[in-house]
Phi, psi and omega in degrees: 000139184283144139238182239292325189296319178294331181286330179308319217256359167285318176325278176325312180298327190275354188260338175300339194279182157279120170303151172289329160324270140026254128011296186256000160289313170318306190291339158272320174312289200309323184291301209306336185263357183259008173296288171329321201277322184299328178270017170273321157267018171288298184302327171297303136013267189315309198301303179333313199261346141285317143350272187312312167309338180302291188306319175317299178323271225265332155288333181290292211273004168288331184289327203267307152339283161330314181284335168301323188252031134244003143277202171276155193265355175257017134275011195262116159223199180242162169321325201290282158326302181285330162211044183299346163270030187281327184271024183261130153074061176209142182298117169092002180236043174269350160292333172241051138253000203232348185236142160245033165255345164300279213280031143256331164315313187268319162339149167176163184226014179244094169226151159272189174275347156293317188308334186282341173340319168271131241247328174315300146346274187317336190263349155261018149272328203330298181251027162290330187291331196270348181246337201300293207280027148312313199260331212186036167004062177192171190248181189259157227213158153231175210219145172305165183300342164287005167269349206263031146267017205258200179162131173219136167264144156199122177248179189210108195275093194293134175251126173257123148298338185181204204263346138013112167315180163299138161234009184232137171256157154253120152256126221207132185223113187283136154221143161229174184240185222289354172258022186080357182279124165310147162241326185229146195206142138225143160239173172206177175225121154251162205216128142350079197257102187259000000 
């Protein structure tokens, strides 16, 4: 037989734990408060990861800037003009050799090496590659798989001030990425120097 002090002090070992009650309220408080913190890295994450897209971006078009602005200035044109026979005489594309808001749909001068893999791609770098150092007196380069969701455009505007030909260009270099959305936009102006 237990007496009464020993039976008090077996009470007591079983009154020390936790309830299961107990137990999952901490554990919701603690989820509840750690919910904010969670959609801050949710959110951090996301913003990183656009950043870097940004950044991709606005380098293909500073790179394109640069190349430009180291031609001769009666070589400064816009893609349209400069290659626009890449869409000559190919099944389903004859809009954008003949429309140029068409051909800024399809364009582009940014492929990796996954991209050639496809062969409508492939037969345009084919003859992209054969006009580029025409144009832009180099040859055309691919870029790492992290480009290859990219597209760059590039027009180019004469600004006439008077009846004077131009001596001034506006150029301006587009990238959008793979649903078509602009991302990236520079312009600059270049000018004749004699």
């Amino acid at each position: 037989m237990q007496t009464p002090a020993k039976s008090i002090q077996n009470r007591h070992l079983f009154q020390t734990g936790f309830t299961l009650v107990e137990i999952l309220i901490v554990l919701s408080l603690v989820g509840f408060l750690a919910l904010p913190f969670t959609n801050m890295f949710i959110f951090g994450v996301r913003g990183s990861q656009d950043n870097a897209e940004h950044v991709l971006a606005y380098n293909l078009a500073r790179e394109k800037i640069e190349e430009i602005k180291s031609l001769p200035f009666e070589l400064i044109k816009s893609d349209y003009d400069n290659f626009r026979e890449v869409y000559q005489d190919r099944p389903g594309l004859d809009e954008p050799y003949f429309n140029d808001a068409s051909f800024e749909q399809y364009f582009s001068d940014v492929f990796a090496d996954e991209s050639l893999k496809d062969s409508n791609l492939l037969s345009t770098w084919n003859r992209l590659k054969t006009m580029y150092p025409k144009t832009y007196l180099r040859k055309l380069q691919t870029y790492p798989p992290d480009y290859l969701n990219y597209r760059r455009i590039v027009r180019v505007e004469s600004i006439n001030e008077s009846a004077q030909p131009s001596k001034t260009k506006k150029v301006s270099v587009l990238i959008f990425d793979k649903e078509n959305k602009k991302i990236a936009e520079l312009i600059t102006l270049i000018g004749q120097h004699k």
